[in-house]
C-alpha positions in Angstrom: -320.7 72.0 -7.9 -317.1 71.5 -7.8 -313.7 74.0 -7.7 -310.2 73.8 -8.1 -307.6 75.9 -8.8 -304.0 75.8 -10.2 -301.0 78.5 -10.7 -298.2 77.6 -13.1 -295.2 79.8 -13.2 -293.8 79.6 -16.9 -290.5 81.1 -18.1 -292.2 82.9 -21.0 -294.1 85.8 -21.7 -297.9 86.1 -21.1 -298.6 86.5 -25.2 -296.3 83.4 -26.0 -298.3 81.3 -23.1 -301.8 83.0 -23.6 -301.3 81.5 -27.3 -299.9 78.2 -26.9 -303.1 77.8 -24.6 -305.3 78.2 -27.2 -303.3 76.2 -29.9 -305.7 73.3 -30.8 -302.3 71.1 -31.6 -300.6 71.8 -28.4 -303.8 70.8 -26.3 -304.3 67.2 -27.9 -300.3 66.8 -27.4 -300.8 67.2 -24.2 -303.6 64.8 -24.1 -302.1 62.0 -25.8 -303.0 59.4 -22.7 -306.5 60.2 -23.4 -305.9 60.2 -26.7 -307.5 63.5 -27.6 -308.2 65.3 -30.4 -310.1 67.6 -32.1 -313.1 65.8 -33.9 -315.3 68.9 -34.8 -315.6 72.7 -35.2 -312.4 74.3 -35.2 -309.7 70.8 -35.6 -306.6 73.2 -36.2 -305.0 76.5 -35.1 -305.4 78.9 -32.6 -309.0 78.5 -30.8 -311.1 82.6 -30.5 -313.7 84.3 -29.0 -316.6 82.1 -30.1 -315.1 79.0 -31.3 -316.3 75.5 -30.9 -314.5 72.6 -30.7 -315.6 69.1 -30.0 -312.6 66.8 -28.4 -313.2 63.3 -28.1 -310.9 61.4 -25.9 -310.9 58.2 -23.4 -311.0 58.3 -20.1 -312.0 55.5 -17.6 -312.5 53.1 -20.1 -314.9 55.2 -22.1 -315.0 57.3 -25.1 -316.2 60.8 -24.1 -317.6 63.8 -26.5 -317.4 67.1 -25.0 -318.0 70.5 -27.1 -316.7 73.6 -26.0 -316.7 77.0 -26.6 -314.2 80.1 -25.9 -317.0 82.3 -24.2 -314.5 85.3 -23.4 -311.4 86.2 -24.0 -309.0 89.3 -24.0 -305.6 88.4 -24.8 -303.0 88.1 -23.7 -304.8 88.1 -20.1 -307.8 86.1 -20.3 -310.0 83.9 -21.6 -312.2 81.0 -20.8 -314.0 77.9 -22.2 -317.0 76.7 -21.5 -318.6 73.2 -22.3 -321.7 73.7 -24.3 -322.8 69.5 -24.6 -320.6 67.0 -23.0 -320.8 64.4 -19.9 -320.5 67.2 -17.4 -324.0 69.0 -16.1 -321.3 71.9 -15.9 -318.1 72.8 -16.8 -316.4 76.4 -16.7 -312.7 76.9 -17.0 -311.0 79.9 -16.7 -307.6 80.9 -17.9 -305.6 83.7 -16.6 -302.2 85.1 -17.7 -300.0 87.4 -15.2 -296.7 89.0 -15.9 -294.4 87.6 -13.4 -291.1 88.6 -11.6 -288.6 85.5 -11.1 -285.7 87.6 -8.8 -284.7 90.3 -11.1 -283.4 87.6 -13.5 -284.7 89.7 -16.7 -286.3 86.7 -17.6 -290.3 87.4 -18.8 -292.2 85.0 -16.7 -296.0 84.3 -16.7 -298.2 83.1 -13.8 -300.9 80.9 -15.4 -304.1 80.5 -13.5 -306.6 78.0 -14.1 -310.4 78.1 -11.8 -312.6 74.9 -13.0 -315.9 75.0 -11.9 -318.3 72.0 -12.8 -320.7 69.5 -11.7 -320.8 65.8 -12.5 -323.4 64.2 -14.4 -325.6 61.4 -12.2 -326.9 63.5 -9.4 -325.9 62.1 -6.0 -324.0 59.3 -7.5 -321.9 61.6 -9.7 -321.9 63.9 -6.4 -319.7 60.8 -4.5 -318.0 60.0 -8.0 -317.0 63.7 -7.4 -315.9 63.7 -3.6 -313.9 60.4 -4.6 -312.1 60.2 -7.9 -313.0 63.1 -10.1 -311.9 66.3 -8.7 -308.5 65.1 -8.7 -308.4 63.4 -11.9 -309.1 66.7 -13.5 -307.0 68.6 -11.7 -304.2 66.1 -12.7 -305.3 66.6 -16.1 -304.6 70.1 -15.7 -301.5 69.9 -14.3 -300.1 67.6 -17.2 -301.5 70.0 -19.7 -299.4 72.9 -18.0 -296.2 71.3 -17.8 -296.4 70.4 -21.2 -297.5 74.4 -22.0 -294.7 75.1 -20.0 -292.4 72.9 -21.8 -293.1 73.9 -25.3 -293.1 77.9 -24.2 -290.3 77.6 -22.5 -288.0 75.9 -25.2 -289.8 77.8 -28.1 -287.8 80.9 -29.5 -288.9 83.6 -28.1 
């Protein structure tokens, strides 16, 4: 099993960012390399407790299916998602949402925290597959999805 964690400081407050993490639209914009989308369950809107969604998107040359679902969440603080069929044996990602101080600016600020726990598919071979390419492809992934939640929260009207 596999960790990594990132913290994104974002001009905006926790509600605005807690939602634009769950927008279905926002995610798949910031996929567009991959081409993702949402193919089934919940396609559009704001993803809640409970919701599936299965995203299809390319990545390595393939076309991958992976289902989630929003196992908890408490806005504007928490929630998390949860793969429920998909190419990982595992996948957990949790989302957290902290009020932030950026040097007595004024300025609302959130501290988005993301923990992704999973395990490849292909025992020892996805193990090594692991240890050399895919721990930091995801976490790459997750960076470019948080700069374009910080992008679009930021700008947005507030």
């Amino acid at each position: 099993m596999s960790r990594f964690e990132v913290a994104t400081l974002v001009l905006a407050p926790p509600p605005v960012v807690f939602d634009a993490s769950l927008s279905v639209e926002l995610h798949a914009s910031s996929m567009r390399g991959s081409r993702e989308q949402a193919v089934a369950g919940v396609t559009s809107g704001q993803l809640s407790l409970g919701d599936h969604v299965t995203w299809r998107a390319r990545h390595f040359g393939f076309t991958w299916h992976l289902t989630s679902t929003i196992s908890a969440h408490l806005r504007p603080s928490y929630f998390v998602d949860e793969q429920v069929s998909g190419p990982f044996r595992y996948w957990r990602h949790e989302h957290t949402f902290e009020p932030a101080h950026v040097g007595g600016s004024g300025v609302e600020a959130t501290l988005m925290k993301d923990i992704v726990d999973f395990a490849a598919p292909a025992g020892p071979l996805g193990t090594l597959a692991d240890a050399l390419v895919l721990r930091r492809y995801m976490t790459r992934l997750i960076l470019l999805r948080n700069a374009h939640i910080r992008e679009a929260t930021e700008t947005a009207p507030q």
